[in-house]
C-alpha positions, 0 to 999 in steps of 0.5 A: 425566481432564484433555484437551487443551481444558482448558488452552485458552481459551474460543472465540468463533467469529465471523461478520460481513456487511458492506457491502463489502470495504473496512476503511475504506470499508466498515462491518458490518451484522451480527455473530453470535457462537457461543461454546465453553467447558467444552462449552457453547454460547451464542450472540449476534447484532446487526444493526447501522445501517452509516449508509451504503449496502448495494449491491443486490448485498450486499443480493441475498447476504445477504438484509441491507435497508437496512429491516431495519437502519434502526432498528438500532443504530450500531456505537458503540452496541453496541462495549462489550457487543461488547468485552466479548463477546469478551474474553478469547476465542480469536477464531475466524473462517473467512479470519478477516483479513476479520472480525478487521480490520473489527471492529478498524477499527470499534473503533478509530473508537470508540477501542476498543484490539481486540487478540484471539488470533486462529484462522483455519480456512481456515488450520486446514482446510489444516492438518489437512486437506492434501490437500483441494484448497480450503478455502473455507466452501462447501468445508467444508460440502461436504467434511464434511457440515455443516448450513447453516441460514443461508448468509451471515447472521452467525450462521448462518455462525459456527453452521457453524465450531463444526460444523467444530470438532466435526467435526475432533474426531469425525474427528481427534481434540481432542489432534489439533485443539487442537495444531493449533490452538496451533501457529497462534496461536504464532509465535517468530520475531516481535519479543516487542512485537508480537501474534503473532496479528496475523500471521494477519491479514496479507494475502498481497495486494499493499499497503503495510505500515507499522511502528510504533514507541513512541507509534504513530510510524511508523518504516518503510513498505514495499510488496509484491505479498505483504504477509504475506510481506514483513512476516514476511522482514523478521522471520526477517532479524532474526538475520542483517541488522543493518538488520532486526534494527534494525527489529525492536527498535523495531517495536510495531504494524503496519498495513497498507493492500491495493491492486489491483495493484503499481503502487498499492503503489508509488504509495502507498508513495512517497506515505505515506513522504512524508506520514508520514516514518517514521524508518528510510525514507531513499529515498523522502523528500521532497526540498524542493530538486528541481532540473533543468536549462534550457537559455538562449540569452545575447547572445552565442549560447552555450547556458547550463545554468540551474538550475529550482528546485524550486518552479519546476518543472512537469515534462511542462509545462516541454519544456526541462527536463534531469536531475532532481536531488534537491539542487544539489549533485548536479545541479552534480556531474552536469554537471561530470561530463558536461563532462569526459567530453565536453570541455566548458567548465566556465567557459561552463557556469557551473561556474567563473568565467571571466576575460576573454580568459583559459582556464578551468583545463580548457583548460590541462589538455586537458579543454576543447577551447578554447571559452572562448578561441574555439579551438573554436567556440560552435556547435560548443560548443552542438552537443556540449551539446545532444546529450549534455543530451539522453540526460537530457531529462525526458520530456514529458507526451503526453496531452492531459490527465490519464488513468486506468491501470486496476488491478482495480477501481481507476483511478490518476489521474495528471496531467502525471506527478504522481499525484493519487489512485486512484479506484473510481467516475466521481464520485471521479474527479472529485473527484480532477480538481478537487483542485487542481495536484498537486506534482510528485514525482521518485519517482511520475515515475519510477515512472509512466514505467516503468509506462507503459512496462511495462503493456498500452495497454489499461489506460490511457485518457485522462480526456476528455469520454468519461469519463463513458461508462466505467464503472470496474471 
């Protein structure tokens, strides 16, 4: 008699311990695998060299030496029989985000293409038991009385999501487990290009998301305080918006990048549309004709709007700095507009060329008070600039120096309002510091000025001689 598992691949239920929790950061120390087909079971698993540090708190977890994997193979090493392990399986993992992408990191470095079906049993547990209040591995082992022969060691913890398998069976049912279990590794509202097991893996943390077209070019980066919710918005507007229908034809990867906070979202976003320049980004791109205005005095006393070009401009450096412009174009257009509702002259602030003892055009039409004819006086003239200049006066820098705005367990670094970076230790700090002048960037002013405005003091220090005597985190 045919069951429900029958039509269903055979099961790799994975496990891995790390040295952090950072993808990038971070490598694996240990893998262990228990696979599931036709009711047998077999079993595998590596200790593997990070060739990197194990923090004493990650070693205190798990139980992982940096002794104990000394003489263990790199990951690059062992990734062939490890592909090769999984292919073709189901791949099963308890908040199966964290194991599935460093093991798609670690075989992308090795270039390896890791694109597995993928199960997560927090998600399962929740499913098919909704009025259990948490669905963490401790819970589970709790809740259905599993047997723990190894907590947190690879393969013992992967040994423990075969045992909540056969328990979901023992109690509901293998025609209630395998539904279960199909109805999460499908989602129909995804683009066909793209793997509809990689939605499981997307965060509901804040981050930056980026969408790849043909040949890995990115076409858009976005940010959110919900990755995962934001990325799936975008898809389930494909019917209704043309702009997400759009995106959705072209998309055929995603990746994506956690921060701590919102404000490392949009620092990041703003910086990686400006590095990456994806197609569909218009906003946020880099403008290489950045202008503001400078107020000069000439011989004659009248106060003189001059244009500071981009590479001239140190915005928080610079005091007399007015507006700031994405083109020369706006910035004449913002002018104009400013004399006219305040009756300026267009000939004095160099927006029409003026002819001895002769008006400017404003005059003959009383939209000029007569300063280029001596009718209005310049000081009045200077007076009446001055103060509606200074409603647009970009603001400047007030620290001593640079200074650290704390977000979890990050510090962004901004200077003179340009964002060098976001740090997690004193030493990349200084790395930081000593990276050279930063350029200066419209979008990060403006997004700093509203964070500085928004967030507790407390969570912004100045980067002085008393650095060193606070430890990040």
């Amino acid at each position: 008699m045919k069951t429900p598992s029958d039509d269903f691949p055979e099961i790799a239920f994975v496990d891995i311990e790390t040295t952090g929790s950072n993808f990038e950061r971070d490598r694996i120390t240990e893998v262990g695998i228990v696979t599931l087909h036709n009711g047998e079971v077999d079993v595998w698993e590596q200790l593997i060299n990070p060739e990197t540090f194990i923090p004493s708190n990650i070693q205190a977890l798990t139980g992982i030496r940096p002794d104990m994997v000394a003489n263990a193979p790199n990951f690059e090493e062992i990734s062939r029989a490890l592909s090769k392990k999984l292919e073709g399986k189901i791949f099963v993992a308890h908040n199966a985000r964290f194991d599935y992408g460093f093991l798609k990191a670690s075989f992308k470095r090795v270039g390896i293409d890791f694109k597995p079906k993928v199960l997560c049993t927090v998600k399962l547990s929740r499913k098919l038991f909704p009025n259990q209040v948490r669905h963490n591995l401790d819970t589970l082992i709790q809740a259905h009385q599993l047997k723990v022969s190894s907590r947190h060691r690879a393969l013992g913890d992967a040994d423990l999501l075969l045992q909540f398998w056969n328990c979901c069976i023992s109690k509901l049912g293998s025609e209630e487990l395998y539904g279960a279990a199909q109805s999460l590794l499908g989602n129909s509202s995804l683009p066909s290009h793209i793997d509809p097991d990689l939605m499981n893996l997307l965060p509901e943390k804040p981050g930056v998301y980026i969408f790849y077209g043909e040949n890995k070019m990115p076409i858009y980066i976005g940010k959110s305080i919900s990755i995962r919710t934001r990325v799936l918005s975008h898809f389930q507007s494909a019917l209704s918006k043309r702009k997400e229908m759009n995106l959705a034809m072209q998309v055929r990867d995603i990746d994506w990048i956690e921060t701590a906070g919102e404000i490392g979202a949009l620092l990041l976003e703003s910086k990686l549309i400006k590095e990456r320049l994806p197609t569909l980004n218009v906003k946020l791109r880099r403008s290489k004709d950045l202008c503001a205005w400078q107020l000069t005095t000439n011989s004659a006393g009248v106060l003189i709007p001059e244009l500071v070009t981009h590479h001239q401009l140190k915005p928080g450096r610079q005091d007399n700095l007015f507006g700031l412009f994405y083109s020369r174009r706006e910035a004449k257009i913002m002018l104009s507009s400013i004399a006219e509702r305040n009756h300026l002259c267009l000939g004095l602030l160099g927006l029409e060329k003026l002819t001895k003892d002769q008006p400017c055009f404003g005059y003959q039409v009383k939209k000029c008070q007569g300063a280029c004819i001596a009718k209005e006086s310049y000081e009045i003239h200077n007076i009446k600039l001055a103060t509606v200049l200074e409603k647009f006066k970009v603001a400047h820098w007030t620290y001593q120096g640079p200074i650290g705005i704390q977000e979890g367990n990050v510090v962004h670094i901004i200077d003179h309002w340009c964002y060098l970076g976001t740090a997690m230790n004193e030493e990349e700090i200084a790395e930081l510091l000593e990276s050279g002048e930063p350029e200066f960037d419209l979008d990060i002013y403006k997004l700093i000025q509203k964070s500085l405005r928004t967030i507790a003091k407390s969570r912004v220090f100045e980067l002085t001689s008393t650095l060193h005597q606070r430890q990040v985190g």
